[in-house]
C-alpha positions as CSV (number, residue, x, y, z in Angstrom):
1,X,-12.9,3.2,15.1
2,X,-15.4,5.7,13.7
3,X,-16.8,6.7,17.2
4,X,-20.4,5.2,16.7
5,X,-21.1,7.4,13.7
6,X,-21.3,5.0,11.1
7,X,-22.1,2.1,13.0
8,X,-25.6,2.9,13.1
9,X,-27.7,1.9,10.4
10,X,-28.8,5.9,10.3
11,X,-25.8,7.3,9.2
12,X,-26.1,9.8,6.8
13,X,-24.0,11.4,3.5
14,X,-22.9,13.9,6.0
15,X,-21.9,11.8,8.6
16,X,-19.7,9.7,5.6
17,X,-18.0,13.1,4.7
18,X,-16.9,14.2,8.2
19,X,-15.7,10.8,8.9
20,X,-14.2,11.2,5.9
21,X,-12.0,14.4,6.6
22,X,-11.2,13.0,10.0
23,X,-9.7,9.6,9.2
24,X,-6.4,10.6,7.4
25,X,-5.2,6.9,6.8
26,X,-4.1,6.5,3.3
27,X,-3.4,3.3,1.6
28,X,-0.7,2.8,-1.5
29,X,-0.6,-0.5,-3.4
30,X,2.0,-1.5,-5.7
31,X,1.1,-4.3,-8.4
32,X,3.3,-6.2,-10.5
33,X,3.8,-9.2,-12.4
34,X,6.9,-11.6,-12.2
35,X,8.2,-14.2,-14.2
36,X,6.9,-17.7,-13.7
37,X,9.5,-19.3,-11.0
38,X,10.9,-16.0,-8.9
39,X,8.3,-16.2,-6.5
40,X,11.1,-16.9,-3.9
41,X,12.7,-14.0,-5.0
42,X,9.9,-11.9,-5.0
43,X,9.4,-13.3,-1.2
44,X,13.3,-12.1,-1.0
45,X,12.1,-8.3,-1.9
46,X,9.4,-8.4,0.1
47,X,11.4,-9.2,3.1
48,X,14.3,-6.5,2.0
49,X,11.5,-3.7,0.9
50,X,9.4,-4.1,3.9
51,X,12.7,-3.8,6.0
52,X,13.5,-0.7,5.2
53,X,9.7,1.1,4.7
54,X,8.8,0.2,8.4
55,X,11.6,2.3,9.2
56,X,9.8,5.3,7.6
57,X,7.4,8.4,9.7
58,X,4.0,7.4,9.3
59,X,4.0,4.0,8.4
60,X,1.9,2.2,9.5
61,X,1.6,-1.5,7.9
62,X,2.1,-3.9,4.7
63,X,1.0,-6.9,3.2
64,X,2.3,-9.0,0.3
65,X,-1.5,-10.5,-1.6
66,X,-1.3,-12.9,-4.2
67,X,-3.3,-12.8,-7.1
68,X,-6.0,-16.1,-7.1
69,X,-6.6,-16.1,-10.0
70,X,-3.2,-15.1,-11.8
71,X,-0.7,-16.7,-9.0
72,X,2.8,-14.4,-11.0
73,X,0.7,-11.0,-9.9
74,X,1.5,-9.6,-6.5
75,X,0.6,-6.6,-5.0
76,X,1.8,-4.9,-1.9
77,X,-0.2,-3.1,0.2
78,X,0.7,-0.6,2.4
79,X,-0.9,1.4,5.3
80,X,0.3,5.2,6.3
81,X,-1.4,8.3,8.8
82,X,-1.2,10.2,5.8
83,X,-0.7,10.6,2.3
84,X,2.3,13.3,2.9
85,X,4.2,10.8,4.6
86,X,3.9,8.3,2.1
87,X,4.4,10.9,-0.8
88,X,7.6,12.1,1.5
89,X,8.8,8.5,1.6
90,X,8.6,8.3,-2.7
91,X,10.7,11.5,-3.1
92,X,13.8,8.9,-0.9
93,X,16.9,7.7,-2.5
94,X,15.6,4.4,-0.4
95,X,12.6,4.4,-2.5
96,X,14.0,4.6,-5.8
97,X,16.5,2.1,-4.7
98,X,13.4,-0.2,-3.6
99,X,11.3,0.4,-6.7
100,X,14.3,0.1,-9.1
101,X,14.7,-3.7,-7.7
102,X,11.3,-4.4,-8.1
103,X,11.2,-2.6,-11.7
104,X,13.8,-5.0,-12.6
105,X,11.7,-8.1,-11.0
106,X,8.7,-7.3,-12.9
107,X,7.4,-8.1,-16.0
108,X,5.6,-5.3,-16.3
109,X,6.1,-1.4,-14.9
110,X,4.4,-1.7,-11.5
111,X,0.9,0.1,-11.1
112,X,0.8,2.0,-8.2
113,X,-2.4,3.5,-7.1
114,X,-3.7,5.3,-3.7
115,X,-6.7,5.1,-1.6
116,X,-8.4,7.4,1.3
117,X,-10.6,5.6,4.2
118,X,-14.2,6.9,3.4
119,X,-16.1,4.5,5.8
């Protein structure tokens, strides 16, 4: 996956920062909190959600985690080649369709956050 570069045990800052630049995988996560007893509807979304995002260019992957130690947060987690195409995929009517169901699932507003591949 990285070529060898960081594999060593001599990799450098430098090596870190080209790898860096060169692996465009970006990662968004969604969190929320449900009520106590719509897990199976959570399940439900997760099925319909995950339906219609694989569908999207650049996707690449998602998972549904469950919180261990608070079993009413879930958070999905989604793999794309780049942050444009998940950014392109958030300005869809499909996605505010998909986040307004899951808005209205949640206790609380969902926290969405984004991540870059370093090493």
């Amino acid at each position: 996956m990285f070529g060898g570069r960081l594999s060593s045990p001599h990799w450098s800052l430098d090596d870190a920062l080209a790898n860096e630049v060169s692996l465009q995988m970006f990662v968004r996560t969604v969190t929320v909190t449900i009520p106590v007893g719509q897990e199976a509807e959570m399940y439900a979304f997760w099925e319909w959600a995950s339906a219609i995002v694989q569908r999207q260019p650049g996707y690449i992957q998602g998972h549904l985690w469950r919180d261990v130690a608070d079993r009413q947060r879930f958070t999905e987690v989604h793999e794309w080649e780049r942050e444009e195409d998940s950014n392109a995929y958030r300005a869809t009517e499909q996605f505010r369709e998909v986040i307004g169901k899951l808005m209205a699932l949640s206790e609380t507003a969902p926290q969405v956050m984004g991540y870059t591949v370093v090493a």
